[in-house]
N, C-alpha and C positions, 0 to 999 in steps of 0.2 A: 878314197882311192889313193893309193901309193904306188911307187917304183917296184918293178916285181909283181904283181897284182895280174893273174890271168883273168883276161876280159872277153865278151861274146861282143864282136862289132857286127850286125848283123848276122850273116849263118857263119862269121870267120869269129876263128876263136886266136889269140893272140895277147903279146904282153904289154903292158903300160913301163917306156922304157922313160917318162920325165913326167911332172905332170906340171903346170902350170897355167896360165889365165889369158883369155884375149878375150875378142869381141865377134860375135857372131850375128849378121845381120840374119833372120830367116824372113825369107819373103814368105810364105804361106803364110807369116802373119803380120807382116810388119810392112808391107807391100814390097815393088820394085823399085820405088827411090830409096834409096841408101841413102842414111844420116847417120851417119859413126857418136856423132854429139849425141842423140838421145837415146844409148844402151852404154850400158856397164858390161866387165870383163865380167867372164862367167869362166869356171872350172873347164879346166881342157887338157889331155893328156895325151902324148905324144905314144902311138903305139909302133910296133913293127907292122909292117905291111906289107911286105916281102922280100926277097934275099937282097939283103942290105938298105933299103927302105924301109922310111918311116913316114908317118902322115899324124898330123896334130887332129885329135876329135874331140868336139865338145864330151864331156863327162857324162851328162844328162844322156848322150847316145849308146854309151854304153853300158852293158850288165857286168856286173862282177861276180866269175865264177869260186875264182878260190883268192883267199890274200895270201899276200906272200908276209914272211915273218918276220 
């Protein structure tokens, strides 16, 4: 996934304007205490999200419709 990259965020379709790394607790599998210490950064790209916003989403949440060049 790259900068420019039209992506499917759920039924929003929309662009990957940075992409870079953080840490994602997910409780559905990792429970409700939160331990930053035992996960690593995983792939995460910053999309638009509407007129003039943007929101960071893990990579793995998104599909990739078209790359961009």
């Amino acid at each position: 996934m790259k900068v420019g990259d039209l992506v499917r965020w759920g039924k929003r379709v929309t662009t990957v304007v940075e992409v870079y790394e953080s840490k994602c607790w997910r409780t559905e599998n990792m429970g409700k205490k939160v331990n930053w210490g035992e996960i690593d950064p995983e792939p995460f790209a910053r999309i638009i999200a509407g007129e003039g916003q943007t929101c960071g989403v893990p990579q793995a949440d998104l599909e990739v419709i078209s790359e961009s060049r």
